[in-house]
C-alpha positions as CSV (number, residue, x, y, z in Angstrom):
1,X,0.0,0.0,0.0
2,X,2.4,2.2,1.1
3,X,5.2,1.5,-2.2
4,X,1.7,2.2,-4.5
5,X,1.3,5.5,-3.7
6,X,4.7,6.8,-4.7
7,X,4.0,6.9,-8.0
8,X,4.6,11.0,-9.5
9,X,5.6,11.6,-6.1
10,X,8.3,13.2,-4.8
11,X,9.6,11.8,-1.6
12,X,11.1,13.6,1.9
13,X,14.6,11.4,1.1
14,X,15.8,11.7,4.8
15,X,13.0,9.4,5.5
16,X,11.6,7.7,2.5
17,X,14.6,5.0,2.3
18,X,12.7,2.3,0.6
19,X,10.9,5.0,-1.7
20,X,7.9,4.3,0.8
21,X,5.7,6.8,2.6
22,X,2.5,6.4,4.5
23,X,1.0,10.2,4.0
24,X,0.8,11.7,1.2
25,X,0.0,15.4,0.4
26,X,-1.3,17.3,-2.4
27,X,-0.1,20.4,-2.6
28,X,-1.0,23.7,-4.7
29,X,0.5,23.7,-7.5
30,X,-1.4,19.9,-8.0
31,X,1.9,17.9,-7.2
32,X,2.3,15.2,-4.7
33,X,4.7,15.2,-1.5
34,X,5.3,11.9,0.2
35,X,6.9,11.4,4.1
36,X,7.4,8.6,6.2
37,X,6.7,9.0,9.7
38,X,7.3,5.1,11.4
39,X,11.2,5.7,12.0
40,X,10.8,9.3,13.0
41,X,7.8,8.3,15.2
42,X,10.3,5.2,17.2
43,X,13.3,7.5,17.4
44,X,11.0,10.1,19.2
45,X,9.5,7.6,21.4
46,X,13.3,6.0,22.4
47,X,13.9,9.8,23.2
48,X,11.1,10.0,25.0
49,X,11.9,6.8,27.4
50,X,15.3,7.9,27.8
51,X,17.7,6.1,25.5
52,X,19.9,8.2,23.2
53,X,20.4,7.0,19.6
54,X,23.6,9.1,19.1
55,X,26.8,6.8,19.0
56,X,24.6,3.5,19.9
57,X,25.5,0.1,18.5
58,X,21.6,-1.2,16.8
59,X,20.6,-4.1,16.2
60,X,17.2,-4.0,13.3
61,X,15.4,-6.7,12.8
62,X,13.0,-6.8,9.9
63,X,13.4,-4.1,7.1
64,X,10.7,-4.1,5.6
65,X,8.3,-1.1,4.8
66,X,8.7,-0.1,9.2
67,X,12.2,-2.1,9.7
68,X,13.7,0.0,7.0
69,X,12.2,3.4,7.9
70,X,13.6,2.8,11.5
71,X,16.7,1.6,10.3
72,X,16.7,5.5,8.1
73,X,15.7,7.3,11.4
74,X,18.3,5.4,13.8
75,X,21.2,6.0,10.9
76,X,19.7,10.1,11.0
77,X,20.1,10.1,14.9
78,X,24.0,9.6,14.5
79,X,23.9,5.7,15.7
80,X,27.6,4.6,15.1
81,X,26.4,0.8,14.5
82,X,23.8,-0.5,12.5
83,X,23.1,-4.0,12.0
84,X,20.5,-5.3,10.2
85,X,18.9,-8.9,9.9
86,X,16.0,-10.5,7.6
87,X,15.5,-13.4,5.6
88,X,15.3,-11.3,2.0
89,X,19.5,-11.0,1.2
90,X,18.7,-8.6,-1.6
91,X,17.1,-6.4,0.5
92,X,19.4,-6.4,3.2
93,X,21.9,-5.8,0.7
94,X,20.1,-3.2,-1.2
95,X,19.3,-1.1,2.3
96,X,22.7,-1.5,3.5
97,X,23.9,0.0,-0.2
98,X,21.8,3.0,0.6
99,X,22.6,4.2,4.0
100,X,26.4,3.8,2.8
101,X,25.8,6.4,-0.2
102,X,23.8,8.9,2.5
103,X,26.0,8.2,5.6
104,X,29.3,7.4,5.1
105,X,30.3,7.2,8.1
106,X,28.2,4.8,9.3
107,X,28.9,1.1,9.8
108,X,26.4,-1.4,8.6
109,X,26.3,-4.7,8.7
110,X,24.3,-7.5,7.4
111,X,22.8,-11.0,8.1
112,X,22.9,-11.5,11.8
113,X,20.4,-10.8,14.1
114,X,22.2,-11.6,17.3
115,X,21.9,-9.0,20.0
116,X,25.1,-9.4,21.9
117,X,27.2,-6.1,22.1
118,X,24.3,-4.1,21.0
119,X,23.2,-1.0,23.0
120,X,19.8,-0.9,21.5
121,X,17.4,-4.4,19.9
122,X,14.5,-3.5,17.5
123,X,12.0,-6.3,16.3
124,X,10.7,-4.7,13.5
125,X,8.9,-7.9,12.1
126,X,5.3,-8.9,12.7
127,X,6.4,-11.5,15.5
128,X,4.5,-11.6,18.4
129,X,1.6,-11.1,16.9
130,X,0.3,-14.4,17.5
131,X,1.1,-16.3,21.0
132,X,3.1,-19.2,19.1
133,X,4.8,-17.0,17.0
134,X,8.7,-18.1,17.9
135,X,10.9,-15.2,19.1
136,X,12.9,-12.7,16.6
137,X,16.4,-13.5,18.4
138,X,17.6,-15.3,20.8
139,X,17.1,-13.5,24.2
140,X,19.5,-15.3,26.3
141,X,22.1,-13.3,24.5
142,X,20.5,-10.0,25.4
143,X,22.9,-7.7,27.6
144,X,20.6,-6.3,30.8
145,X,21.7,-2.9,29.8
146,X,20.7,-3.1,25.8
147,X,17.2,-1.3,25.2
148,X,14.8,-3.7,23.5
149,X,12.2,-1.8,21.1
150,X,9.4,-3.6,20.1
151,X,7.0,-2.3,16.7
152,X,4.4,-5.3,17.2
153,X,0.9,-2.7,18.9
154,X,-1.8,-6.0,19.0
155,X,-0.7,-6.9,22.4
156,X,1.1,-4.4,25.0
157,X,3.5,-6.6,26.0
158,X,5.0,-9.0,23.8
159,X,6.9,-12.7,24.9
160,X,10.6,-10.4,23.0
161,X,9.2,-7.7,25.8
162,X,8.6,-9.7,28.8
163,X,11.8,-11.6,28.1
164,X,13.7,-8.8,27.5
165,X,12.1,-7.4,30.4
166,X,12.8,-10.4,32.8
167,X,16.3,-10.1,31.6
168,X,16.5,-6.5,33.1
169,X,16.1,-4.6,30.0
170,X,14.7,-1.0,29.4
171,X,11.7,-2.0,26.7
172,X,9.7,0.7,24.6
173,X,6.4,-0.9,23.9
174,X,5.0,-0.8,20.1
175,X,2.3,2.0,20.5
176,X,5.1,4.2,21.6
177,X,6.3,4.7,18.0
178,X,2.4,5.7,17.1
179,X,2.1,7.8,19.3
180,X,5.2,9.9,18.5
181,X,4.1,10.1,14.9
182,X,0.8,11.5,15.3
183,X,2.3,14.9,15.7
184,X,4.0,14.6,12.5
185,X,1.5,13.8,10.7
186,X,-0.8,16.5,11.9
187,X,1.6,19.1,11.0
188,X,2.6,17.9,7.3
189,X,-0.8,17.7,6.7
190,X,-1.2,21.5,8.3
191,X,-3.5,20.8,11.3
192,X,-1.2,22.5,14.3
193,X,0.5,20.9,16.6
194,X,-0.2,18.8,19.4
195,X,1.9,17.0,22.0
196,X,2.1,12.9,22.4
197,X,1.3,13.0,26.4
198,X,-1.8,15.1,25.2
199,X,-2.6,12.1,22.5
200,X,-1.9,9.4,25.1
201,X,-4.5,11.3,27.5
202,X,-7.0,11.3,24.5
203,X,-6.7,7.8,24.5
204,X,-6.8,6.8,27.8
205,X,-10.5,8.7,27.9
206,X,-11.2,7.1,24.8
């Protein structure tokens, strides 16, 4: 859904990796702008819960349409490390190839999705949205201090969470990330802004 909509639109390329978006906006002059909001929306919400991207060894895993765009944001934030695991090679490949060309300095690596050494875990895959859905990594490799991220919203906590979790690890739950990007996508489509807490309140009335 979200690759169909690109076509004769131009894309926000600090976000739009994959040459994905999930708003698009017609402006006056009758053109289409696209942005992507799912990275920008986790970084915020790892901000938000106290863990600082800048420097961090990541571990990604899943790149698709969500996994990539975090992968984008998390390579904007200055993360020195970046290393990125699913079961499409080419795309690995092909996503590693671009955030070499637009950060340079960045290392990337590809293939793995073991968590040891890594300041900061993202499941970026649908796992976890079903109760026998088998774990993204291996969690007995999980360092106490290494901030697991989680992108899964059906259920709260998921079994990567509550491991992670019984493991002494800081955990940012899925909803986080939708939360943070609400506010972006009020403003780009020019409706003011608005705060997360004062969304998360809205909800909690709701």
């Amino acid at each position: 859904m979200a690759q169909a909509a690109i076509v004769d639109c131009s894309l926000a390329a600090h976000r739009c990796d994959n040459r994905t978006c999930n708003a698009v906006l017609r402006r006056r002059d009758g053109t289409l702008y696209g942005d992507l909001f799912d990275g920008a929306g986790f970084v915020r919400g790892l901000e938000r819960n106290g863990f600082k991207p800048a420097g961090a060894r990541c571990l990604v895993v899943g790149i698709g349409g969500v996994g990539s765009a975090i992968a984008a944001a998390l390579a904007a934030a200055d993360v020195a490390d970046l290393s990125l695991a699913d079961r499409n090679a080419a795309a690995l490949a092909a996503l590693a190839d671009r955030l070499h060309a637009q950060y340079p300095r960045l290392t990337v690596t590809t293939g793995s999705n073991d968590p040891s050494g890594r300041e900061l875990v993202v499941n970026a895959t649908p796992l976890g949205m079903n109760p026998d859905d088998p774990l993204p990594l291996d969690v007995t490799r999980l360092d106490r201090r290494t901030f697991v991220g989680e992108v899964v919203m059906k259920q709260e906590i998921t079994p990567l969470l509550r491991a992670a979790r019984e493991r002494g690890c800081r955990t940012q739950v899925g909803t986080e990330m939708l939360f943070e990007q609400i506010p972006l996508y009020l403003e780009f489509f020019g409706f003011g802004a608005v705060s997360s807490d004062e969304l998360r309140a809205v909800a909690m009335l709701a």
